[in-house]
N, C-alpha and C positions, 0 to 999 in steps of 0.2 A: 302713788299715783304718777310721781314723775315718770318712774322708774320703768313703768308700761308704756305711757308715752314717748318715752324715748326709745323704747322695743320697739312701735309699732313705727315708728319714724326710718329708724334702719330697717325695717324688714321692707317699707317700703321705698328705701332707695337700693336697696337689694334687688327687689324686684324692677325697679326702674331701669336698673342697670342691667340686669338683663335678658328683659325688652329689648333695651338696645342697641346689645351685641348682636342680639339676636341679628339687625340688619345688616351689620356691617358686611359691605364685600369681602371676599377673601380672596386675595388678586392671583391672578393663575400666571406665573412667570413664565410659563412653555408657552399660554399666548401674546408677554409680552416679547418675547424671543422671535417669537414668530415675524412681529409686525415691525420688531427693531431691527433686523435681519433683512427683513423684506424690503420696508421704508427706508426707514433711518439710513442704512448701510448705504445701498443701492443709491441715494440722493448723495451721501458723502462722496460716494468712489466715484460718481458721474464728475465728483466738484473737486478742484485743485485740492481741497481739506483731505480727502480720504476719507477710509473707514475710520472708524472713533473705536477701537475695542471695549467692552465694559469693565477687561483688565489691565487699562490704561489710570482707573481711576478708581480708587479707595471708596468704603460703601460711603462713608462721612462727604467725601468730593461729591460722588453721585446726590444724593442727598441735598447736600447744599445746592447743585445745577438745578436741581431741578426744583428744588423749593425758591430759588431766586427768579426760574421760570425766565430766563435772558438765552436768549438764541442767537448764532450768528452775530458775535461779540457786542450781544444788545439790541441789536435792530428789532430782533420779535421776537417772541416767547417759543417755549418748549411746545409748552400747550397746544400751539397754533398745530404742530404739528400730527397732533394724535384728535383734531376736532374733528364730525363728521362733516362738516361744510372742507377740510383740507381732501380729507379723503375721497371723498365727490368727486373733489377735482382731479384726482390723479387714477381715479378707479377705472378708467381705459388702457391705462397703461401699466399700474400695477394691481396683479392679483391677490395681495394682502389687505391695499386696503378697499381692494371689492368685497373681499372676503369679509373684512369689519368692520363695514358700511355701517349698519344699525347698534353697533357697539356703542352703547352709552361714554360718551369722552371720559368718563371721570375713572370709570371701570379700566381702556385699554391704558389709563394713567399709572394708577395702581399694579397694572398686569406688566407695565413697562417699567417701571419703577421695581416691581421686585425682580425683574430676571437683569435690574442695573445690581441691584445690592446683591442678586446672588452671585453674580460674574463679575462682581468687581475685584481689584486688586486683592481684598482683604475679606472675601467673600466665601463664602460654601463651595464653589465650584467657577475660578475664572475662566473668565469664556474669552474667546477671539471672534468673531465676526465668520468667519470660513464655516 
């Protein structure tokens, strides 16, 4: 008797899990390239800082930045950056983030986050900014 209910226990976090996987996003790094390229870049080279290449920085670095979510040596967050109340605001002037106006933040996070890990230093394919 135990012995079924502890089948029927796993079968059903089995199935729980995935459920959901089922939802998880799967971040598209060709559009987080796109908006980091676009944004990100474009905001740094206007600024004394520069471009930030994503192979300036090891996938662990990226990782760790952006999970600390500290911007502008702490003033505001990463986040702030990829929100759609940020984008709004700049979407006169740039075409990316007109383009990803109604991008759910959490999504162009994930989508900017992988095309950090894949071009990072220690990455699949380091990328430069150009």
């Amino acid at each position: 008797m135990k012995h079924a209910h502890a089948l029927k226990t796993v079968a059903a976090l089995v199935l729980l899990g995935t459920s959901l996987t089922a939802f998880a996003y799967d971040a598209d790094w060709k559009r987080g390239r796109v908006y980091y390229r676009s944004v990100c870049t474009s905001c740094h080279t206007a600024n004394p800082v520069g471009a930030i290449n994503p192979s300036t920085k090891t996938k662990a670095e990226w990782a760790g930045y952006l999970l600390n979510d500290k911007h502008a040596k702490g003033k505001d967050s990463v986040t702030k950056y990829a929100s759609k109340e940020y984008r709004a605001s700049i979407k006169g002037s740039n075409k990316a983030a007109e383009k990803f106006a109604d991008t759910p933040d959490k999504e162009l996070m994930e989508d900017i986050k992988a095309f950090l890990i894949k071009g990072a230093k220690d990455g699949d394919s380091p990328a430069s900014c150009s």
